[in-house]
Phi, psi and omega in degrees: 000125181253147149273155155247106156270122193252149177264022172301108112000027224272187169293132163278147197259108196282013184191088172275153177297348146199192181316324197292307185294318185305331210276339179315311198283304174315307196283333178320307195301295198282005173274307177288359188253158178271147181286160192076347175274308178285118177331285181273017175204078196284333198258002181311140145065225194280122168276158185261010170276342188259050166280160212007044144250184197275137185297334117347322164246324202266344161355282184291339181283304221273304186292352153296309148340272197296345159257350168293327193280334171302325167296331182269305176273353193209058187288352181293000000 
């Protein structure tokens, strides 16, 4: 099953309407958060050190990075 996850900044849905949106909504929150921002969960998501180094290397870190934490955090 593929999903499109949009990076829009919406209002969060304390009850979506079915499975499909939670999981949007779930993976949406871990593409935007930074590791460290979030209180009870400091290792969620994207680290924010490797921003303006070149991308050519850090590529393959960052798309790593984003599926362990969608695997870990959001495993359905």
């Amino acid at each position: 099953m593929d999903l499109i996850v949009n990076n829009e900044s919406g209002s969060i849905e304390l009850n979506p309407q079915n499975i499909v949106e939670e999981l949007k909504q779930n993976i949406r929150m871990i593409l935007l958060t930074f590791a460290g921002s979030c209180p009870l969960a400091r290792e969620l998501a994207l680290d924010g050190g490797l921003i303006d180094k070149p991308i050519n290397i850090v590529q393959n870190i960052i798309y790593a990075n984003l599926k362990k934490a969608i695997e870990e955090h959001e495993p359905r």
